[in-house]
N, CA, C and O atoms as a printed pandas DataFrame, in Angstrom:
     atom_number atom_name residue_name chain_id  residue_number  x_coord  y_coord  z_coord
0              1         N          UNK        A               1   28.251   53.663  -42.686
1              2        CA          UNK        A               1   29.693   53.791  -42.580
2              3         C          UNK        A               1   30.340   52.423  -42.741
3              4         O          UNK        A               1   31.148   52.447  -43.669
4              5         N          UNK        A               2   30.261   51.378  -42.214
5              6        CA          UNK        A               2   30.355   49.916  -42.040
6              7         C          UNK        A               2   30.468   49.501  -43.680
7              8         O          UNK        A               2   31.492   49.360  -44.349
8              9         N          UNK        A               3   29.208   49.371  -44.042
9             10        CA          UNK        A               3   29.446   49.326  -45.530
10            11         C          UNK        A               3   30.525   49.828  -46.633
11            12         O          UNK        A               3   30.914   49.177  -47.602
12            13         N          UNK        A               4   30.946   51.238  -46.232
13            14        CA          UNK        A               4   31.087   51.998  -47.189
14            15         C          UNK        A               4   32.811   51.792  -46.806
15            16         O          UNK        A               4   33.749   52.016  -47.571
16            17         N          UNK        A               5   32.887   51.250  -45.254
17            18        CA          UNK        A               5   34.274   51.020  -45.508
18            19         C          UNK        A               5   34.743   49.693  -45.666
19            20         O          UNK        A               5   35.957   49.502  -45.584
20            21         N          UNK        A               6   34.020   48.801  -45.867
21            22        CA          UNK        A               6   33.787   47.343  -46.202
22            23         C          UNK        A               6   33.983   47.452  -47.633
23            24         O          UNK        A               6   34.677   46.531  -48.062
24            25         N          UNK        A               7   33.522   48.441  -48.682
25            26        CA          UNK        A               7   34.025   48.055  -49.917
26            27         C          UNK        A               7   34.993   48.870  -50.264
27            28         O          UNK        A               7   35.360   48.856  -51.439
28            29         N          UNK        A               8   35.711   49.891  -49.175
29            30        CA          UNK        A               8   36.821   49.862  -49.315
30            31         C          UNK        A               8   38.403   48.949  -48.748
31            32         O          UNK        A               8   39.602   49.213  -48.656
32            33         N          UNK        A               9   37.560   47.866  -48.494
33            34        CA          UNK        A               9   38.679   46.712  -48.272
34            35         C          UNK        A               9   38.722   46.710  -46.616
35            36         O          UNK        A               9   38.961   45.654  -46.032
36            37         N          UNK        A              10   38.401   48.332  -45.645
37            38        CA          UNK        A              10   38.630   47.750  -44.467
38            39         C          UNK        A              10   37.584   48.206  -43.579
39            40         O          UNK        A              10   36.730   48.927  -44.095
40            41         N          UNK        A              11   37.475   47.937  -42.351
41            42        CA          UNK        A              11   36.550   47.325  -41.261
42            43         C          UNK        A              11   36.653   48.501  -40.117
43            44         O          UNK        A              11   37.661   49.149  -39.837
44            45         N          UNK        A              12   35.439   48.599  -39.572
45            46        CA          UNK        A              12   35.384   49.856  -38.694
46            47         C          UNK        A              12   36.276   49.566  -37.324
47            48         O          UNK        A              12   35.977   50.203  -36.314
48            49         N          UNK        A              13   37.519   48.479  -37.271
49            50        CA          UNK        A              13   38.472   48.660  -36.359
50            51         C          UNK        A              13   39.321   49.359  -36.765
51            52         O          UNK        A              13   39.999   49.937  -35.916
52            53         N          UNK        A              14   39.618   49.583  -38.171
53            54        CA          UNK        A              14   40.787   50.279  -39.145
54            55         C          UNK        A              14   40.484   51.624  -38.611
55            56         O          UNK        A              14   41.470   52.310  -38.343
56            57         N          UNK        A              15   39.149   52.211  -38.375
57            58        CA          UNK        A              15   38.846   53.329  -38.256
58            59         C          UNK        A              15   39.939   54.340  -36.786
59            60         O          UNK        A              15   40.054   54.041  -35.598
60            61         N          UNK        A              16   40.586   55.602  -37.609
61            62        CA          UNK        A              16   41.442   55.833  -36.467
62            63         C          UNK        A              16   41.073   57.499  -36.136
63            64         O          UNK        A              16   41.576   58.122  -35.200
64            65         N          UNK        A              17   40.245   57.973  -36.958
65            66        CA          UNK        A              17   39.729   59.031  -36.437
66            67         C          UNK        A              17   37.857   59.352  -36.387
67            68         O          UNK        A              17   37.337   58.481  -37.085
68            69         N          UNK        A              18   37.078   60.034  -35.958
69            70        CA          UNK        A              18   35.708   60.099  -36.508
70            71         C          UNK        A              18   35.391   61.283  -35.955
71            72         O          UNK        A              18   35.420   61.502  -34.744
72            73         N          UNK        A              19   35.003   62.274  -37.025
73            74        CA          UNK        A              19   34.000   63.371  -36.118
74            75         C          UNK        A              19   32.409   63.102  -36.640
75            76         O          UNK        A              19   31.900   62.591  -37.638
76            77         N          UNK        A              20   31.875   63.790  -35.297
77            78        CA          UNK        A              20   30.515   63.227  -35.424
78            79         C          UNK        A              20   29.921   64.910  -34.831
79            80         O          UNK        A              20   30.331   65.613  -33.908
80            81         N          UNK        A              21   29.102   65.059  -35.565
81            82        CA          UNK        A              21   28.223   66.578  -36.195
82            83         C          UNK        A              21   26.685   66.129  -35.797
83            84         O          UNK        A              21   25.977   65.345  -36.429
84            85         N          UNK        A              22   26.337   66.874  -34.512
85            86        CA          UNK        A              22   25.238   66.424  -33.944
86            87         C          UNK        A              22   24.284   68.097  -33.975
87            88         O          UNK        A              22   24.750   69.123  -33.480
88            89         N          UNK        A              23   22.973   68.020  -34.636
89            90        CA          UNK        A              23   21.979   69.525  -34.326
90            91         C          UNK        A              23   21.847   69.711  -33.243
91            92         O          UNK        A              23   21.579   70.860  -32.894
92            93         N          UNK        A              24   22.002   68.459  -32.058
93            94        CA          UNK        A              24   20.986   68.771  -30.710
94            95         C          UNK        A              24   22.143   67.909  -29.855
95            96         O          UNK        A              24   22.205   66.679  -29.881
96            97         N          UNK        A              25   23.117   68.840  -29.034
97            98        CA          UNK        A              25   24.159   68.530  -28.247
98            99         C          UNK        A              25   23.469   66.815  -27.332
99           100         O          UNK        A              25   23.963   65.689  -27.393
100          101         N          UNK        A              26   21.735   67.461  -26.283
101          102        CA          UNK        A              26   21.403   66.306  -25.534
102          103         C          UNK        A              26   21.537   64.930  -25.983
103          104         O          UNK        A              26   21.342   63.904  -25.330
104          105         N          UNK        A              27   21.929   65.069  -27.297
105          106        CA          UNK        A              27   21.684   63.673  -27.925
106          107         C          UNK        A              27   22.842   62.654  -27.878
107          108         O          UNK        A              27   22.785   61.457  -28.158
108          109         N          UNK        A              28   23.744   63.266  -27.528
109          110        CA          UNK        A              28   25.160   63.172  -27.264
110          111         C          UNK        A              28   25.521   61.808  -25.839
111          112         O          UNK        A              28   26.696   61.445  -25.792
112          113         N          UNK        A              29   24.699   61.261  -24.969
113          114        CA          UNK        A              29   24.338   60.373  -24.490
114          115         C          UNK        A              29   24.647   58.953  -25.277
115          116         O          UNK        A              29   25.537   58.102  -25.286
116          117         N          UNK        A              30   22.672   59.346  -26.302
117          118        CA          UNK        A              30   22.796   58.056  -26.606
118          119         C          UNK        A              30   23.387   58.072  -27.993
119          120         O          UNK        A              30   23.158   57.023  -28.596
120          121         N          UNK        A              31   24.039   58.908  -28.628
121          122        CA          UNK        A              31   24.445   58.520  -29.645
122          123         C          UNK        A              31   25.716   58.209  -29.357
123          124         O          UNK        A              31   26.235   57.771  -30.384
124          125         N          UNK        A              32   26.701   58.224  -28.187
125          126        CA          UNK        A              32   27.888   57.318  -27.602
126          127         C          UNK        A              32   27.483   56.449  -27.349
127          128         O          UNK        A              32   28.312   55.631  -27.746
128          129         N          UNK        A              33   26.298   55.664  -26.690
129          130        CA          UNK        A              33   25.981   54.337  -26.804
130          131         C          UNK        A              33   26.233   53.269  -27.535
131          132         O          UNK        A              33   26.822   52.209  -27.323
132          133         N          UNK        A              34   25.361   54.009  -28.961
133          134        CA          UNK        A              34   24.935   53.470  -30.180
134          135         C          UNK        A              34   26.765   53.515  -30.945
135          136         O          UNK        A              34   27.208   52.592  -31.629
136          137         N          UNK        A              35   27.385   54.520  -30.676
137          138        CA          UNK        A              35   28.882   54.586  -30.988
138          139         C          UNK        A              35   29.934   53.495  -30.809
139          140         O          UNK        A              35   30.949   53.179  -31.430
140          141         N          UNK        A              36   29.225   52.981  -29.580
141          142        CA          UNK        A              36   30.160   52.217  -28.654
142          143         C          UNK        A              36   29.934   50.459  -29.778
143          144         O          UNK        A              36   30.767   49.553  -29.759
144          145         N          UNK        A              37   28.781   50.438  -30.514
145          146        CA          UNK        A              37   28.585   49.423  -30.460
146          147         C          UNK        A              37   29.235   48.798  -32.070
147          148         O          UNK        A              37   29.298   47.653  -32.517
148          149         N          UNK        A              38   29.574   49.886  -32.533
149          150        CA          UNK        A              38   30.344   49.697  -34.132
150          151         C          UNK        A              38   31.505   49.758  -33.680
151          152         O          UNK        A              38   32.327   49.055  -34.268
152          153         N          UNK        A              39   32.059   50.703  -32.351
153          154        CA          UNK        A              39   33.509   50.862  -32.600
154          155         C          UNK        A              39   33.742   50.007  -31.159
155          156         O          UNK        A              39   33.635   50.594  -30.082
156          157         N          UNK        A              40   34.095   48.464  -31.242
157          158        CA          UNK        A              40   34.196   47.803  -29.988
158          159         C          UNK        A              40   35.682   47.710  -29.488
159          160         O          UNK        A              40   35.783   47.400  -28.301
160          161         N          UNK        A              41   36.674   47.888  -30.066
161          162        CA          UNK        A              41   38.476   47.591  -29.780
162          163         C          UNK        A              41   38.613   48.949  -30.533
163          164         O          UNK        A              41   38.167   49.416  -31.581
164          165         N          UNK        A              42   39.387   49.350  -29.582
165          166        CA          UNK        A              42   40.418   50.634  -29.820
166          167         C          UNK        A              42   39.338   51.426  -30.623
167          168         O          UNK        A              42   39.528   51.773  -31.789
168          169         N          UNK        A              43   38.113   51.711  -29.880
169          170        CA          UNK        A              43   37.838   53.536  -30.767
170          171         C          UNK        A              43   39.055   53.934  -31.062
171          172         O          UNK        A              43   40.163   53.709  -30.576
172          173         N          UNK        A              44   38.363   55.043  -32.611
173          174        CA          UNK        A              44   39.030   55.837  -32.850
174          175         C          UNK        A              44   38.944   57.003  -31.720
175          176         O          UNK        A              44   38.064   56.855  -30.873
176          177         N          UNK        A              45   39.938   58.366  -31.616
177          178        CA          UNK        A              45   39.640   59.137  -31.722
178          179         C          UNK        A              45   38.504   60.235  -32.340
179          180         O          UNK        A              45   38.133   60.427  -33.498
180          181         N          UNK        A              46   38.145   60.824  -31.155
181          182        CA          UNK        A              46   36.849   61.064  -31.881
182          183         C          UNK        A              46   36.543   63.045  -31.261
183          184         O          UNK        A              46   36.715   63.480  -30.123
184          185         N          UNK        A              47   36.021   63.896  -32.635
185          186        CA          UNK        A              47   35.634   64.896  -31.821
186          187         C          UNK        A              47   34.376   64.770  -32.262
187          188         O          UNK        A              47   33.996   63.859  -32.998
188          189         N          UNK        A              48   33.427   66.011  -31.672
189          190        CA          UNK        A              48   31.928   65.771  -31.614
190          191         C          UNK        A              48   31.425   67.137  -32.104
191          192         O          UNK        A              48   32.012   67.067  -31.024
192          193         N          UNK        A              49   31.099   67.966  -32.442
193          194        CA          UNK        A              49   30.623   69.153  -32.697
194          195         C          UNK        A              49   29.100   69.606  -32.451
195          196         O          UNK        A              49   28.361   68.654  -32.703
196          197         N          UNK        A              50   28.591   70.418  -32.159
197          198        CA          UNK        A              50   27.331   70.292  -32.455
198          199         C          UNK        A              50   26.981   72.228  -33.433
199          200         O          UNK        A              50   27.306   73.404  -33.269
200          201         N          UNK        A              51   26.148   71.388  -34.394
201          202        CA          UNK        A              51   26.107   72.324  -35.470
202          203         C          UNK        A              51   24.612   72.803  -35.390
203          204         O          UNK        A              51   23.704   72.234  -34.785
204          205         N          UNK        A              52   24.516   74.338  -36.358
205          206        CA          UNK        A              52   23.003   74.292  -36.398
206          207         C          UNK        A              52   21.725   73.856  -36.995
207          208         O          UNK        A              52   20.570   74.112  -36.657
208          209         N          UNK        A              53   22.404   72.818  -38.394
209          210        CA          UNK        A              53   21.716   72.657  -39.349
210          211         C          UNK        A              53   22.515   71.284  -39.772
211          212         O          UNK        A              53   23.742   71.334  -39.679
212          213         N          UNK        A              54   21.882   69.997  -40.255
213          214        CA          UNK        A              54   22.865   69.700  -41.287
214          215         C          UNK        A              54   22.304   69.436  -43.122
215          216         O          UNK        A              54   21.407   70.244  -43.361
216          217         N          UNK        A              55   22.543   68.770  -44.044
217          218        CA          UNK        A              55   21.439   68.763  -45.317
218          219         C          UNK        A              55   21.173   67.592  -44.687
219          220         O          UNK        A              55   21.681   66.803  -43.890
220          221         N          UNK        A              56   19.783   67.837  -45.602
221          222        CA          UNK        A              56   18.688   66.925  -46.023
222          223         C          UNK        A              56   17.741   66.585  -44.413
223          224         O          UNK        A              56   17.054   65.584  -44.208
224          225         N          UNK        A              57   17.954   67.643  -43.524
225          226        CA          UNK        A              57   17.509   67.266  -42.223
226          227         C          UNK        A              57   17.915   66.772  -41.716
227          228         O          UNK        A              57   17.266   66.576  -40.689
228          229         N          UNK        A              58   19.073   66.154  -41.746
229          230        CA          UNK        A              58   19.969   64.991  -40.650
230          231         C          UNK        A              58   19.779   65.444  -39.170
231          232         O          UNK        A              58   19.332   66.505  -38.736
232          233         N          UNK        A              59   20.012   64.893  -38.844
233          234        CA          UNK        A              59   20.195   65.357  -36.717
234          235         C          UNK        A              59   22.001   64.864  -36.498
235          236         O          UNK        A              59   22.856   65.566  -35.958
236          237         N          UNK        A              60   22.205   63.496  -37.087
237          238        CA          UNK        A              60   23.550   63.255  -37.510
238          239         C          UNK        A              60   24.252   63.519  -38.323
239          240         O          UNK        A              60   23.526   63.831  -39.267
240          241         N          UNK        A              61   25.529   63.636  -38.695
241          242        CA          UNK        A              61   26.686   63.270  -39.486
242          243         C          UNK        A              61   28.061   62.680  -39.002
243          244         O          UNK        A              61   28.497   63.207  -37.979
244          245         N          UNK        A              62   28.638   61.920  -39.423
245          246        CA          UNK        A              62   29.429   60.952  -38.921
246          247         C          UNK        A              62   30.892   60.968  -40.357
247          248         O          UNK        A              62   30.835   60.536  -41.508
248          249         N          UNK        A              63   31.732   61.466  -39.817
249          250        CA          UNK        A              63   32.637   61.945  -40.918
250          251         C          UNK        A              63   34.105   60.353  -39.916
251          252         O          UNK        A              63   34.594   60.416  -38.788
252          253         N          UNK        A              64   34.248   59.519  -40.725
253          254        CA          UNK        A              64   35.675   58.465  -40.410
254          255         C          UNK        A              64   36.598   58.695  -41.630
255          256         O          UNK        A              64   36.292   58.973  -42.790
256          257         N          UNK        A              65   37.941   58.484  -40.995
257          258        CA          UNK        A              65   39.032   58.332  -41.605
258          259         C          UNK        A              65   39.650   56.580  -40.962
259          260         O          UNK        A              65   39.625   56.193  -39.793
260          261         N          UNK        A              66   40.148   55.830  -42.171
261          262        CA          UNK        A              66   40.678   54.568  -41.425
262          263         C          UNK        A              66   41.535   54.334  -42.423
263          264         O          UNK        A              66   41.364   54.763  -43.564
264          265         N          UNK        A              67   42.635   53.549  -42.010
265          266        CA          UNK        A              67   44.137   52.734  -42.776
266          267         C          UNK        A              67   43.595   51.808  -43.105
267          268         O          UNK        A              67   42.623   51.372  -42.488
268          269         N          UNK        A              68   44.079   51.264  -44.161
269          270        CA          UNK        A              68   44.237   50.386  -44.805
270          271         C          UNK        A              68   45.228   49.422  -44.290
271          272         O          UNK        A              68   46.147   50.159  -43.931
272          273         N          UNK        A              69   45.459   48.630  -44.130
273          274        CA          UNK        A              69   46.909   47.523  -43.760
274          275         C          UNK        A              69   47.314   47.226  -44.978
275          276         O          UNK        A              69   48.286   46.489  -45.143
C-alpha cells in the first residue's frame, strides 16, 4: 500500500479511509497492531469485514482511499 501510494505522489498520512477484509475475524488483534504501525497520526477511518474467501488465498485485503494536497 505504502508504495503504491508513494507513486501516486502521496503518503499513508494522506490516507483518510481503509477497509480491511480479513478470512479469520481472531486475527483482528494483531493485524491492528501491525495497522497501527503504517498509520501513526490521524488513522484513517477504518471498517473491517470479515469475509469467507479472498483470491489467490489471501487471509488479508486492505482496500485505502487518500487526498492528494
Amino acid at each position: 500500500i505504502k508504495a503504491i501510494l508513494e507513486a501516486a505522489g502521496v503518503e499513508m498520512n494522506d490516507a483518510v479511509r481503509a477497509v480491511v477484509y480479513l478470512t479469520d475475524l481472531s486475527a483482528f488483534q494483531e493485524m491492528n497492531e501491525i495497522y497501527a504501525e503504517y498509520f501513526t497520526v490521524d488513522p484513517p477511518g477504518r471498517t473491517t469485514v470479515e469475509v469467507s474467501s479472498l483470491p489467490a488465498g489471501a487471509h488479508i485485503e486492505i482496500e485505502v482511499t487518500a487526498l492528494a494536497s
